[in-house]
N, CA, C and O atoms as a Tripos MOL2 file, in Angstrom:
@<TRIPOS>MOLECULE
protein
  312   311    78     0     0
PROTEIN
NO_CHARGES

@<TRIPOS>ATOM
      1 N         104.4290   96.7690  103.7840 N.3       1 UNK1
      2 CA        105.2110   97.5580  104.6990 C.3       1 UNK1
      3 C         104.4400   98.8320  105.0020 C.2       1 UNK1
      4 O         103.7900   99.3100  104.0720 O.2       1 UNK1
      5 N         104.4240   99.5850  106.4450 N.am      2 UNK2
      6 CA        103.7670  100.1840  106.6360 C.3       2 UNK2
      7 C         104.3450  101.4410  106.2740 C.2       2 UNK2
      8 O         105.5280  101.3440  105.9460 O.2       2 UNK2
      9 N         103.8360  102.6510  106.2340 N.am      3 UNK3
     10 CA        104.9010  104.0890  106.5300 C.3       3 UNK3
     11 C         105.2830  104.3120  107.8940 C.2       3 UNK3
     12 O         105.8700  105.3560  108.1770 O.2       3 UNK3
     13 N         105.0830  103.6580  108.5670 N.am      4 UNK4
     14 CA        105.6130  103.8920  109.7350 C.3       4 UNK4
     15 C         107.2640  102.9430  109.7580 C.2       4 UNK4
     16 O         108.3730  103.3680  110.0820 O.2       4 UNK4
     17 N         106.9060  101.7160  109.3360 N.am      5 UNK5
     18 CA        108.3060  101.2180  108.8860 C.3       5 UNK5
     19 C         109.2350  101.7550  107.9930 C.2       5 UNK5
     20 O         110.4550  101.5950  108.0220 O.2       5 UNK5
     21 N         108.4200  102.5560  107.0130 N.am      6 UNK6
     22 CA        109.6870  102.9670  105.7070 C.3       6 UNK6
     23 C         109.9820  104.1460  106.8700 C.2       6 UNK6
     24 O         111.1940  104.2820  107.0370 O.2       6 UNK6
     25 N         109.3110  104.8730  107.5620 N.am      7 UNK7
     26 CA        109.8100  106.3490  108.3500 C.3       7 UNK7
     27 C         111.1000  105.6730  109.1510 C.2       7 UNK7
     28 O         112.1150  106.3490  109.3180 O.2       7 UNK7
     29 N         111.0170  104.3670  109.6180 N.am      8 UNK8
     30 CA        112.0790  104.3890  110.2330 C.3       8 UNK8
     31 C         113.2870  103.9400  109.5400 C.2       8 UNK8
     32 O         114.3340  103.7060  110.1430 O.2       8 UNK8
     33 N         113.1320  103.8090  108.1530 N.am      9 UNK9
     34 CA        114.1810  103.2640  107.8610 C.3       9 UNK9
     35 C         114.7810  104.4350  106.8140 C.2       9 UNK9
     36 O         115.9900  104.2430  106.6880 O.2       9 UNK9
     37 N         114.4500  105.2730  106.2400 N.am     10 UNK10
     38 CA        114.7130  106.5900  105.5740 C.3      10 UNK10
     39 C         115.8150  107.3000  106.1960 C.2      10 UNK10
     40 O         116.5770  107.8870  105.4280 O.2      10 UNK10
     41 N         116.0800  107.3690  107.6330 N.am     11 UNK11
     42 CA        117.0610  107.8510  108.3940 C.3      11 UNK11
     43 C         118.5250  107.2480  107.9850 C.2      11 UNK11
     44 O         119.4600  107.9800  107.6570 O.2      11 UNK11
     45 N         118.5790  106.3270  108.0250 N.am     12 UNK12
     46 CA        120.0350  105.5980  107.6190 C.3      12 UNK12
     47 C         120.2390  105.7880  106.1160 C.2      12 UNK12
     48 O         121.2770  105.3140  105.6550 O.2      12 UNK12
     49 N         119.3460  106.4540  105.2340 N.am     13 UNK13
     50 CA        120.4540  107.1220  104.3390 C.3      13 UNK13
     51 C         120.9290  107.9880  104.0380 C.2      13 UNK13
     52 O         120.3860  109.0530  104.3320 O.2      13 UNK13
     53 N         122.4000  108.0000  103.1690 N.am     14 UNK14
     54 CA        123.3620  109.0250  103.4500 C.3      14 UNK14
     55 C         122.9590  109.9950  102.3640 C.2      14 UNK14
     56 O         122.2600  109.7160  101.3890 O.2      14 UNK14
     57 N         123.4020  110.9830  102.6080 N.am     15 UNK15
     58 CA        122.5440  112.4010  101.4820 C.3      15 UNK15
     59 C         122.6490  111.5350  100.0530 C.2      15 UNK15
     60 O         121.6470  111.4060   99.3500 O.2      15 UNK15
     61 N         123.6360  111.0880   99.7650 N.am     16 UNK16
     62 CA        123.9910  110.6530   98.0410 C.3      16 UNK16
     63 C         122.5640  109.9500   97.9010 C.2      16 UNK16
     64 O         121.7700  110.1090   96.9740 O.2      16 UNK16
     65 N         122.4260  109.2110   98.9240 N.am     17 UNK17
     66 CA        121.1370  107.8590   98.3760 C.3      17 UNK17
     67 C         120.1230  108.5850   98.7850 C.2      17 UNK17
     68 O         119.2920  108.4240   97.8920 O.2      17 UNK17
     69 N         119.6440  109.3200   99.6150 N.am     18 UNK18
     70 CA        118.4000  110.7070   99.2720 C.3      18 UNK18
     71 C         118.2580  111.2970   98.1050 C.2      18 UNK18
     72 O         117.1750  111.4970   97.5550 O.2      18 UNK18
     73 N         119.4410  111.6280   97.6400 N.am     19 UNK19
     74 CA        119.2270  112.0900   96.4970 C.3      19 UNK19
     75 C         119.0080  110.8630   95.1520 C.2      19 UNK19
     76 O         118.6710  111.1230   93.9970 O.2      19 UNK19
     77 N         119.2190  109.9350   95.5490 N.am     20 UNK20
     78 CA        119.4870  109.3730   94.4710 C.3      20 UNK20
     79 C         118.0490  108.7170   94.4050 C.2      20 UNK20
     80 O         117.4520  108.4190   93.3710 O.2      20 UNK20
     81 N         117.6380  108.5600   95.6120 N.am     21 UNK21
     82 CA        116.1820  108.1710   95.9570 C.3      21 UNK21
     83 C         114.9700  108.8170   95.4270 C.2      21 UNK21
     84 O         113.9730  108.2380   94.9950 O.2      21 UNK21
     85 N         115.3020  110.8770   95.5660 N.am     22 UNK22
     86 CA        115.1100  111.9530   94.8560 C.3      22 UNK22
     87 C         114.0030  111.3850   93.7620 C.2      22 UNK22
     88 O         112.8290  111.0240   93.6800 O.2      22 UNK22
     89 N         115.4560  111.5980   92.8180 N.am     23 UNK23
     90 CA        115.7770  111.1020   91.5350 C.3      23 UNK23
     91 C         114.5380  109.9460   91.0010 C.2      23 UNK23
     92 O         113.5370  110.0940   90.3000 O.2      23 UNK23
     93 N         115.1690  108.6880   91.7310 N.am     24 UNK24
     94 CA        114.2080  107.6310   91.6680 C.3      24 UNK24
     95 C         112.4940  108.0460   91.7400 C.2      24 UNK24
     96 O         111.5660  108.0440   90.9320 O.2      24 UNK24
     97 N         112.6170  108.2910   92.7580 N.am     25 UNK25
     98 CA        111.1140  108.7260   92.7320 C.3      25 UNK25
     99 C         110.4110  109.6880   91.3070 C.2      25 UNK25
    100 O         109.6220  109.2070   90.4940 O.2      25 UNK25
    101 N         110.9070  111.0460   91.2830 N.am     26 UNK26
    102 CA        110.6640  111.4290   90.5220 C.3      26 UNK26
    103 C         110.7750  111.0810   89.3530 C.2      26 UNK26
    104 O         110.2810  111.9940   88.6910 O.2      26 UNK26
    105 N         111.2070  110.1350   88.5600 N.am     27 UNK27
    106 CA        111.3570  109.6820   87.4290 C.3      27 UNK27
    107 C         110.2520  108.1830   87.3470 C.2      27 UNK27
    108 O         109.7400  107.8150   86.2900 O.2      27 UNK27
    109 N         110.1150  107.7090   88.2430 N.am     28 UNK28
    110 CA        109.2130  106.3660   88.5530 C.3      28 UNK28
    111 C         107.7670  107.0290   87.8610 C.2      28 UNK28
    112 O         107.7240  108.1870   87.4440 O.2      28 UNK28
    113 N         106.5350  106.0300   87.8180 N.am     29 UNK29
    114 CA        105.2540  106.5960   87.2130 C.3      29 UNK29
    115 C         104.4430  105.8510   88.6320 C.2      29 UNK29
    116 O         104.6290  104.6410   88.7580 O.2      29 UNK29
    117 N         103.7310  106.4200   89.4800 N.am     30 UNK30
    118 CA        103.2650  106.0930   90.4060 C.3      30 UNK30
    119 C         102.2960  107.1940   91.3120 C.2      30 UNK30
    120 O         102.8080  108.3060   91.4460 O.2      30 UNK30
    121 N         101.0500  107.0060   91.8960 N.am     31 UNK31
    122 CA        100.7550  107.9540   92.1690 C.3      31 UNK31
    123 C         101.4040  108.1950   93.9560 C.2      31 UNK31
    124 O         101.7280  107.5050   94.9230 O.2      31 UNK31
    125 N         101.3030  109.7350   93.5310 N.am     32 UNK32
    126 CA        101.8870  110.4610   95.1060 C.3      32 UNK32
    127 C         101.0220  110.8710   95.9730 C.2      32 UNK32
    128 O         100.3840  111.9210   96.0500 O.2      32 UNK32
    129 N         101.0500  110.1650   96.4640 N.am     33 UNK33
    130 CA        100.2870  110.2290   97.3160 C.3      33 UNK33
    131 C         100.4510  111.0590   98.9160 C.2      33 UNK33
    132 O         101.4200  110.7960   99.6280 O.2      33 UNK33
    133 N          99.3960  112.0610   99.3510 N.am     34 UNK34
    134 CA         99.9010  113.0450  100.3860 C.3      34 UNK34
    135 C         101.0830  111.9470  101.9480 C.2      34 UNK34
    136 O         102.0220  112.4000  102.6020 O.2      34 UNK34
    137 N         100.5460  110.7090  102.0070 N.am     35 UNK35
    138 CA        100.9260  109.2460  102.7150 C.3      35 UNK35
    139 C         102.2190  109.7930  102.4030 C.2      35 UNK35
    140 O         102.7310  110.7680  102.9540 O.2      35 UNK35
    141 N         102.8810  108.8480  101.1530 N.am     36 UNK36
    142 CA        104.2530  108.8970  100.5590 C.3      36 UNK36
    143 C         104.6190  110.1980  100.5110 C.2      36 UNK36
    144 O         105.8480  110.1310  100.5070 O.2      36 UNK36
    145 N         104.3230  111.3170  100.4730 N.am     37 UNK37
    146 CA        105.0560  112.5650   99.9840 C.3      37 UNK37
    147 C         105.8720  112.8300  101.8390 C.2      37 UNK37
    148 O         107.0320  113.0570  102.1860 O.2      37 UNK37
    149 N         104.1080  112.5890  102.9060 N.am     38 UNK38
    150 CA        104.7810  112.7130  103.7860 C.3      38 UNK38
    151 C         105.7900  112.0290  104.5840 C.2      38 UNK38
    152 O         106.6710  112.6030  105.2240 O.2      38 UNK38
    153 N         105.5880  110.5920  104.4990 N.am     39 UNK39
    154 CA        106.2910  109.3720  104.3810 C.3      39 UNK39
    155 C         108.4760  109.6010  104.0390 C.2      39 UNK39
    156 O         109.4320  109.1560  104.6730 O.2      39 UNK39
    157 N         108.4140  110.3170  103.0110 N.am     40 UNK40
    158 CA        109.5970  110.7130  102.1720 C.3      40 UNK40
    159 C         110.3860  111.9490  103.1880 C.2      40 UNK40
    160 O         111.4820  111.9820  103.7480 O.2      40 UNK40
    161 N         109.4220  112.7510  103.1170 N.am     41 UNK41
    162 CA        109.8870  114.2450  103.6260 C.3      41 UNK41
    163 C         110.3410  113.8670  105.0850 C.2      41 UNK41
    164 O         111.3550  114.4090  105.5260 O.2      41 UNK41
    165 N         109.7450  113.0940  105.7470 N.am     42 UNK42
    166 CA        109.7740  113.1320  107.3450 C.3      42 UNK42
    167 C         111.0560  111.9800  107.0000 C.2      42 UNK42
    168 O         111.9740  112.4550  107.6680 O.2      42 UNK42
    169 N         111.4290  111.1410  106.5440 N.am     43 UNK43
    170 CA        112.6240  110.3740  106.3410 C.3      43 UNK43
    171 C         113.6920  111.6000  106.0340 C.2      43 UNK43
    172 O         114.5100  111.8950  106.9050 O.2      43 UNK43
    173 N         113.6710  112.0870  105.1610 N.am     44 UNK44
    174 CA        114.8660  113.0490  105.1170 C.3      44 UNK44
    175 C         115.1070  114.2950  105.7620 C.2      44 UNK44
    176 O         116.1080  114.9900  105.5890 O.2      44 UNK44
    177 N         113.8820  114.6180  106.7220 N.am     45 UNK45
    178 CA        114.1660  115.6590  107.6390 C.3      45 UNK45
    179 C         114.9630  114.7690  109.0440 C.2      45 UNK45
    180 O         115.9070  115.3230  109.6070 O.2      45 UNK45
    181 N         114.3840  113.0980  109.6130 N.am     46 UNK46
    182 CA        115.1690  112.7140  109.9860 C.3      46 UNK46
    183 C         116.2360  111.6860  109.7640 C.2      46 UNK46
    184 O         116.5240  110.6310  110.3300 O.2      46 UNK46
    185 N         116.7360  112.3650  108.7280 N.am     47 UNK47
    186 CA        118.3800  111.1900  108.2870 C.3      47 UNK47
    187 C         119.5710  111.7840  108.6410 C.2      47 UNK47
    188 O         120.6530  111.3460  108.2510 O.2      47 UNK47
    189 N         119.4050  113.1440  109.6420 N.am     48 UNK48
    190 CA        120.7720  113.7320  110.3480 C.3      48 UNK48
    191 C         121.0050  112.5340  111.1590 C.2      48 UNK48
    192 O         121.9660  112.8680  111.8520 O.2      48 UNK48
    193 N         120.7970  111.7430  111.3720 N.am     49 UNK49
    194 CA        120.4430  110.7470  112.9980 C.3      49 UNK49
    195 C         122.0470  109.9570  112.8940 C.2      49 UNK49
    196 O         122.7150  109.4940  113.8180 O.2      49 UNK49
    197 N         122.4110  110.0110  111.1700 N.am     50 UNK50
    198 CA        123.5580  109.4370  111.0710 C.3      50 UNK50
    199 C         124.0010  108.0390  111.2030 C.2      50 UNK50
    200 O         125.1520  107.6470  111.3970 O.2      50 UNK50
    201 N         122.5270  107.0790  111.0210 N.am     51 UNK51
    202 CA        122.2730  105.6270  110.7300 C.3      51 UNK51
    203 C         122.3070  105.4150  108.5990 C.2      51 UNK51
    204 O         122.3880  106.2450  107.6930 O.2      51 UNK51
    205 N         122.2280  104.3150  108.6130 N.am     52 UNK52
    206 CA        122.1280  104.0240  106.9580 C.3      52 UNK52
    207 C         121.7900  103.3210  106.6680 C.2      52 UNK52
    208 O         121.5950  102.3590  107.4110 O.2      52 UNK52
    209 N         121.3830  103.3160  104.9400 N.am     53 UNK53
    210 CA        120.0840  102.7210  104.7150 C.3      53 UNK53
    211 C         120.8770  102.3260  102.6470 C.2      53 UNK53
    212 O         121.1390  103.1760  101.7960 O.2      53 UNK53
    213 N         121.0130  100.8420  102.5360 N.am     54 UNK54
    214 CA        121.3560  101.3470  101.3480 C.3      54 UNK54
    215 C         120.2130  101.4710   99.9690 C.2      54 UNK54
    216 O         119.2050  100.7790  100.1090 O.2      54 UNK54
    217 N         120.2810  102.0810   99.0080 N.am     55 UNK55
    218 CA        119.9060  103.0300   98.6320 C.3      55 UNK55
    219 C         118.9520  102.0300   97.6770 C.2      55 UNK55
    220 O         117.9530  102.5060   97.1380 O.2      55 UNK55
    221 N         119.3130  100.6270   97.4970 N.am     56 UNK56
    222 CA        118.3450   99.3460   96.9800 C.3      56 UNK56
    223 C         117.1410   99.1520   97.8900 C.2      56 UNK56
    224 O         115.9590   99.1250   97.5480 O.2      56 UNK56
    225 N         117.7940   98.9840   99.4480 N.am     57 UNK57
    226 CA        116.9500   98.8500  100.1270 C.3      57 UNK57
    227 C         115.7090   99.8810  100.4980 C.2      57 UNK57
    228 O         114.5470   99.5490  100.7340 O.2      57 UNK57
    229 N         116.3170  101.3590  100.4860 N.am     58 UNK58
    230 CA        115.1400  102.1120  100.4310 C.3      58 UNK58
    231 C         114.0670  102.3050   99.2550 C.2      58 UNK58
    232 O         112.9430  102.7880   99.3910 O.2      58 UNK58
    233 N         114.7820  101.7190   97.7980 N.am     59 UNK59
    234 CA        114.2160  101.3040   96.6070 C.3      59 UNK59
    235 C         112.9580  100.7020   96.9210 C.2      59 UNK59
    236 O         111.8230  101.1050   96.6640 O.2      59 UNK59
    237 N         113.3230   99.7160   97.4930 N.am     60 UNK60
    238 CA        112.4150   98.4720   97.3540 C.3      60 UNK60
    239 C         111.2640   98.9820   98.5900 C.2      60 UNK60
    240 O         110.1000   98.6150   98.4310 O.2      60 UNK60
    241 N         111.6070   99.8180   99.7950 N.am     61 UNK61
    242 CA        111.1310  100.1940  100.6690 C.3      61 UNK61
    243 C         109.7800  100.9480  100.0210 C.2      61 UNK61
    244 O         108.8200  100.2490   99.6980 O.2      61 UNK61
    245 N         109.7440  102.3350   99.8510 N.am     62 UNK62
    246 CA        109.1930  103.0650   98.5860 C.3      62 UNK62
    247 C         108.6660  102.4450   97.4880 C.2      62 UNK62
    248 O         107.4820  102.7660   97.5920 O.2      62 UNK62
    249 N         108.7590  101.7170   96.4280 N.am     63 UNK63
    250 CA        108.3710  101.2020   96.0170 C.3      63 UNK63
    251 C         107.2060  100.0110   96.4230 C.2      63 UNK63
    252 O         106.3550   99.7710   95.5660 O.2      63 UNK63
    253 N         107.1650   99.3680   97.5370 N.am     64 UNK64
    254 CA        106.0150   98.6060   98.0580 C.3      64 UNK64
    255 C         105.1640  100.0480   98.7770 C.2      64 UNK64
    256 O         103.9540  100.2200   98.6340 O.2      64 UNK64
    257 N         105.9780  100.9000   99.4730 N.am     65 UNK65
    258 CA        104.4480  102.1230   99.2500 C.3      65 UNK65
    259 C         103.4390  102.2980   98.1230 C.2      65 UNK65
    260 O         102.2430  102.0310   98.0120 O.2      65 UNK65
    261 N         104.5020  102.9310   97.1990 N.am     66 UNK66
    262 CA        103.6910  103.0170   95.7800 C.3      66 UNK66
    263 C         102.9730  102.5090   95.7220 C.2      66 UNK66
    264 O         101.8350  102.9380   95.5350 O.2      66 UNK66
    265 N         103.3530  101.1090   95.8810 N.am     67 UNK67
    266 CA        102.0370  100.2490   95.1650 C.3      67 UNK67
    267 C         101.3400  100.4100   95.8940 C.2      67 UNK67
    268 O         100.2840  100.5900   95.2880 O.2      67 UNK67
    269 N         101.1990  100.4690   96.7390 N.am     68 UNK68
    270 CA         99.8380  100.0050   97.9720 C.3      68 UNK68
    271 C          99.3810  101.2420   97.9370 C.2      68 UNK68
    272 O          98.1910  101.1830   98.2430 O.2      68 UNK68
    273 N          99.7040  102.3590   97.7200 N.am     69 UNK69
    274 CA         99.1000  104.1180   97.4060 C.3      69 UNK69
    275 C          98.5080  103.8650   96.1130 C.2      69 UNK69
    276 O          97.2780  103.8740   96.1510 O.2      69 UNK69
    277 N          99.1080  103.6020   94.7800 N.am     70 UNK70
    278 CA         98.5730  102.8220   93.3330 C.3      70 UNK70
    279 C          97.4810  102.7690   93.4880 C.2      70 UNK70
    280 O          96.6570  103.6290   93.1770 O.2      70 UNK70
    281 N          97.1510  100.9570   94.3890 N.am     71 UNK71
    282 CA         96.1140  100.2210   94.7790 C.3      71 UNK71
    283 C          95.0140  100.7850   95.5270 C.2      71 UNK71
    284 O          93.8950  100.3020   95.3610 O.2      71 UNK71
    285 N          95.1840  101.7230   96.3100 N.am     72 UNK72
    286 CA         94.3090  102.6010   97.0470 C.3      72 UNK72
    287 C          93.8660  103.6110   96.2520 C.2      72 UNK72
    288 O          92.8440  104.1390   96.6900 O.2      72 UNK72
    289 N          94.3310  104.1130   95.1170 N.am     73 UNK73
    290 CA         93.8030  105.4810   94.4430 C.3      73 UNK73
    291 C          93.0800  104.7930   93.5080 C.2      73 UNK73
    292 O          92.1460  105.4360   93.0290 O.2      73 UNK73
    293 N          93.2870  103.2530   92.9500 N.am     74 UNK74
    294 CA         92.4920  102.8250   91.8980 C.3      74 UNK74
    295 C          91.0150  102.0840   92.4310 C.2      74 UNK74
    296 O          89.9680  101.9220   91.8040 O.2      74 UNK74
    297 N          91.3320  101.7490   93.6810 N.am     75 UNK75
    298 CA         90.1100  101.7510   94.5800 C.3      75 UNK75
    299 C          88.9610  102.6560   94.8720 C.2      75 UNK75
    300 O          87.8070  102.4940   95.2680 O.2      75 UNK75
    301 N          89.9500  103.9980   94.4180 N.am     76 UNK76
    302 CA         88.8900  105.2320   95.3880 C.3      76 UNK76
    303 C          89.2750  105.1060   96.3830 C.2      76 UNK76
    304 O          88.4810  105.9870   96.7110 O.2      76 UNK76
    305 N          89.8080  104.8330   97.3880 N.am     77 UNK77
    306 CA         90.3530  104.6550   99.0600 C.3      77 UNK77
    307 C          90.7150  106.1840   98.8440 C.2      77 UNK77
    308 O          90.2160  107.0070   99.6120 O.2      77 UNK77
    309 N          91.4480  106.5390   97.9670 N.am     78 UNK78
    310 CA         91.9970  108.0240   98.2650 C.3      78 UNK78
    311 C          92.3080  109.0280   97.4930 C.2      78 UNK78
    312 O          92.7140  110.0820   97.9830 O.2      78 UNK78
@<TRIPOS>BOND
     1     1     2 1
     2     2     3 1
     3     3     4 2
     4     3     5 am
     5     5     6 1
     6     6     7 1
     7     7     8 2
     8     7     9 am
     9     9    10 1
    10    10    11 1
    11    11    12 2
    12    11    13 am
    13    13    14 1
    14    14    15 1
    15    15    16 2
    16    15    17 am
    17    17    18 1
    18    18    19 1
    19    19    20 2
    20    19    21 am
    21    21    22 1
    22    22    23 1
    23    23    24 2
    24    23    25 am
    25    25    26 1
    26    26    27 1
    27    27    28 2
    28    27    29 am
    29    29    30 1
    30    30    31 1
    31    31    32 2
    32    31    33 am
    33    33    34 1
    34    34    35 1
    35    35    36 2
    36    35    37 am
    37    37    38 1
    38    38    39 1
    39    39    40 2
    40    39    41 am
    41    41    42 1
    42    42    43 1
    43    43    44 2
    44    43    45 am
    45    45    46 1
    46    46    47 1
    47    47    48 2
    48    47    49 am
    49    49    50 1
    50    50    51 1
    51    51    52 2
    52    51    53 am
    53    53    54 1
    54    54    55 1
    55    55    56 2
    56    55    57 am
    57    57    58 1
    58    58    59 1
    59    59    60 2
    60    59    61 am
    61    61    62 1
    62    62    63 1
    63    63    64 2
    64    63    65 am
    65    65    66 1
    66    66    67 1
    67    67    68 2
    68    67    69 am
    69    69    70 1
    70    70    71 1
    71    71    72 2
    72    71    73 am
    73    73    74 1
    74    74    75 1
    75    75    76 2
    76    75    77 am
    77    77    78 1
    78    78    79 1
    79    79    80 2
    80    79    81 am
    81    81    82 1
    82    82    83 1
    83    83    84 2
    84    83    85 am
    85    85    86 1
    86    86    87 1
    87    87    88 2
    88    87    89 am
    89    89    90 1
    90    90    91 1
    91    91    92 2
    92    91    93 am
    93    93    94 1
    94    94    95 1
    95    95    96 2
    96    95    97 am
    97    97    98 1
    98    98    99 1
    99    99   100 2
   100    99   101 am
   101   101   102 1
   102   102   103 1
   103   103   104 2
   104   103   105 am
   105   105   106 1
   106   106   107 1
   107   107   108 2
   108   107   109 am
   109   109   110 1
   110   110   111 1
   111   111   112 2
   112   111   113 am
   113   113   114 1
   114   114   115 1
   115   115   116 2
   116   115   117 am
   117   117   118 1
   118   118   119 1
   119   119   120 2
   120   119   121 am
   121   121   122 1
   122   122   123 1
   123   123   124 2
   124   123   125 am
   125   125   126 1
   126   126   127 1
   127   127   128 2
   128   127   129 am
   129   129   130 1
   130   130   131 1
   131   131   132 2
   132   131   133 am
   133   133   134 1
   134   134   135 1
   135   135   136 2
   136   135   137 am
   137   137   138 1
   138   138   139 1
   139   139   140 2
   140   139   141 am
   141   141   142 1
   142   142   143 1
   143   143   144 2
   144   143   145 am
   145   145   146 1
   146   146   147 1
   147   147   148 2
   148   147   149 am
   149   149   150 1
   150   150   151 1
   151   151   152 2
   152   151   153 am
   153   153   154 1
   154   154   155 1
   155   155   156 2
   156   155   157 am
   157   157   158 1
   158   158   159 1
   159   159   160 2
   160   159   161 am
   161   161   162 1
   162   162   163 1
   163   163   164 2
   164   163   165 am
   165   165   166 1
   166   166   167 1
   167   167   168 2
   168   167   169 am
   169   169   170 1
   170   170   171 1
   171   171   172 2
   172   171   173 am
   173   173   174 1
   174   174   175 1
   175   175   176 2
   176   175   177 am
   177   177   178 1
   178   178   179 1
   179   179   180 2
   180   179   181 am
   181   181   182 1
   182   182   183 1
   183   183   184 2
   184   183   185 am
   185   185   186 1
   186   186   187 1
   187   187   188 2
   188   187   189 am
   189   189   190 1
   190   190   191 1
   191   191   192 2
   192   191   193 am
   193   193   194 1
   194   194   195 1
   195   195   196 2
   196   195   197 am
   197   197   198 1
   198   198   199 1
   199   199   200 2
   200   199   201 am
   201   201   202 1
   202   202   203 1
   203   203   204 2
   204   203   205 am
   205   205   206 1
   206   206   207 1
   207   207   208 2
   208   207   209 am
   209   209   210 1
   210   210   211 1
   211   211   212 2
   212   211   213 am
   213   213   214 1
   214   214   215 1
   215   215   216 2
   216   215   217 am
   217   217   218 1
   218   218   219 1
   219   219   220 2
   220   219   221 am
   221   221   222 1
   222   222   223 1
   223   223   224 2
   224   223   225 am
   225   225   226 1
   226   226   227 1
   227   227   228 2
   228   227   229 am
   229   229   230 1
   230   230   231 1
   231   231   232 2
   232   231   233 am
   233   233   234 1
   234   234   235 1
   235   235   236 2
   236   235   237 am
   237   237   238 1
   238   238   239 1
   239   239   240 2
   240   239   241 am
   241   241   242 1
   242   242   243 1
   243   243   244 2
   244   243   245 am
   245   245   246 1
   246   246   247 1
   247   247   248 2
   248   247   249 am
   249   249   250 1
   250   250   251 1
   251   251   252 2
   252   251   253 am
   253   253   254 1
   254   254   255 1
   255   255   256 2
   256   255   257 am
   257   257   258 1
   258   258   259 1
   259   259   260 2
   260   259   261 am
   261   261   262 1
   262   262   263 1
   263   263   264 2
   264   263   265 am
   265   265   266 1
   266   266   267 1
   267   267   268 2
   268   267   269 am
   269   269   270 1
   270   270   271 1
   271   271   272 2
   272   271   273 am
   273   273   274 1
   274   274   275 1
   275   275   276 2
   276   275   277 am
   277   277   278 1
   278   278   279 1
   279   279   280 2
   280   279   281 am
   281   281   282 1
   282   282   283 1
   283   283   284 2
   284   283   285 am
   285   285   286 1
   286   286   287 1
   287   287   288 2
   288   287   289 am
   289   289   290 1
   290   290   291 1
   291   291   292 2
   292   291   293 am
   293   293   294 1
   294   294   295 1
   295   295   296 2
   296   295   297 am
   297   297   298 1
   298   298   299 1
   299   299   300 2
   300   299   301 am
   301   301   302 1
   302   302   303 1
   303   303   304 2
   304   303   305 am
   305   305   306 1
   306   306   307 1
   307   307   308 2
   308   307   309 am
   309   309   310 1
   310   310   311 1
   311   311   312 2
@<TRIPOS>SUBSTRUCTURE
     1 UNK1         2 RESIDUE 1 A UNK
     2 UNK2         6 RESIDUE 1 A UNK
     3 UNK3        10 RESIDUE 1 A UNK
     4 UNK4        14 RESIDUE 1 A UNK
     5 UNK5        18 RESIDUE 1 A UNK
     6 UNK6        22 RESIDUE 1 A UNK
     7 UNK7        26 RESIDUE 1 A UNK
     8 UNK8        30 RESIDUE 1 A UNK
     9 UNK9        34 RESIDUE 1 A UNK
    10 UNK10       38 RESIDUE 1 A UNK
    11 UNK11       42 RESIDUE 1 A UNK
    12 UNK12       46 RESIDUE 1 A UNK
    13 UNK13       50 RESIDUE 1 A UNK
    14 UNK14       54 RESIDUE 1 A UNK
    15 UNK15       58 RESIDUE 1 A UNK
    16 UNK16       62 RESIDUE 1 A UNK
    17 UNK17       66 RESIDUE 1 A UNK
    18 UNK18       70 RESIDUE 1 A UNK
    19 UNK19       74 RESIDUE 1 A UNK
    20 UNK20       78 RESIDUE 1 A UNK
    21 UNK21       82 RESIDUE 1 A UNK
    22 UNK22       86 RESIDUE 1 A UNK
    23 UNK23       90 RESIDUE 1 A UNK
    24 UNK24       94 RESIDUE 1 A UNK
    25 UNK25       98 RESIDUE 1 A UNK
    26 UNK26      102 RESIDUE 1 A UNK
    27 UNK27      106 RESIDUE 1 A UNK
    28 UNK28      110 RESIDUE 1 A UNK
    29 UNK29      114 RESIDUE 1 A UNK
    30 UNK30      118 RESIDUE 1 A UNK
    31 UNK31      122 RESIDUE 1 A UNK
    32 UNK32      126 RESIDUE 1 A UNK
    33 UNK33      130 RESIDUE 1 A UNK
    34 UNK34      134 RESIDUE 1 A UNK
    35 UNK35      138 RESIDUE 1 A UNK
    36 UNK36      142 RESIDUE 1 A UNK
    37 UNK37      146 RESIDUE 1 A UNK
    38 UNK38      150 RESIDUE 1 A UNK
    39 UNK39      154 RESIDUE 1 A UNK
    40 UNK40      158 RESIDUE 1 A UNK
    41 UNK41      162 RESIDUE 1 A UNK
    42 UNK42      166 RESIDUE 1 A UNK
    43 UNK43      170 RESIDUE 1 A UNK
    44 UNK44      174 RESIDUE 1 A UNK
    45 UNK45      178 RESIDUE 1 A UNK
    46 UNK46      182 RESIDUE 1 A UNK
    47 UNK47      186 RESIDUE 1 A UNK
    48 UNK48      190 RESIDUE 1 A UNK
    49 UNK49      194 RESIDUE 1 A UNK
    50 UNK50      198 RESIDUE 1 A UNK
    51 UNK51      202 RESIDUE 1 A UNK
    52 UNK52      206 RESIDUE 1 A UNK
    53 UNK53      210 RESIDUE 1 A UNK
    54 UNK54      214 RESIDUE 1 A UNK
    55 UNK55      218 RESIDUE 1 A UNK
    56 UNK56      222 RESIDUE 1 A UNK
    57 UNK57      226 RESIDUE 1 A UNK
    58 UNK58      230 RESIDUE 1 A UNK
    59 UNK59      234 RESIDUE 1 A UNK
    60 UNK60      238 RESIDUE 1 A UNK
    61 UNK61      242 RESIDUE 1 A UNK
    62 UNK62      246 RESIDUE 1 A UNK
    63 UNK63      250 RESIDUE 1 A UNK
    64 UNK64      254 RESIDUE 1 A UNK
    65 UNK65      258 RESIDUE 1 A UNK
    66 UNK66      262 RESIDUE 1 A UNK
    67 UNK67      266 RESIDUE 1 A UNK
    68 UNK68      270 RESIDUE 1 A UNK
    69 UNK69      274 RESIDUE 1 A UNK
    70 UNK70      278 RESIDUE 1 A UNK
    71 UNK71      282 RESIDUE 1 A UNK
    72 UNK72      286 RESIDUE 1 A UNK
    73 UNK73      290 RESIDUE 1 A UNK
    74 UNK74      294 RESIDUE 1 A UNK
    75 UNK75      298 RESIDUE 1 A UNK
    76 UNK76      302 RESIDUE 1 A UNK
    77 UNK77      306 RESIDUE 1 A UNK
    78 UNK78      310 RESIDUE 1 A UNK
């Protein structure tokens, strides 16, 4: 999945599952990558839009970033 797909799908969730997403993230072991940090931020600057996203699905969304950010930092890509 690209970040351009998780950007569009970050909007449809409701503050609870941002936060809870938050949470998730920060507690996960994964590298952060400047991609994902911006990836995240630009989803919750646009989730006023008042679409939704449930909070598994943005799980799983994020999480196939990770990895592919993971896979790229253990490469050297970044």
């Amino acid at each position: 999945m690209s970040i351009k797909e998780i950007l569009e799908e970050l909007p449809r969730l409701t503050p609870e599952e941002r936060q809870e997403l938050r949470d998730w993230l920060a507690a996960d072991e994964f590298a952060e990558t400047d991609e994902l940090i911006a990836a995240v931020d630009e989803g919750i600057r646009s989730a006023q839009s008042g679409s939704s996203l449930s909070i598994e699905e943005a799980k799983e969304l994020i999480h196939k970033c990770a990895l592919r950010s993971a896979s790229a930092l253990k490469q050297g890509k970044i």
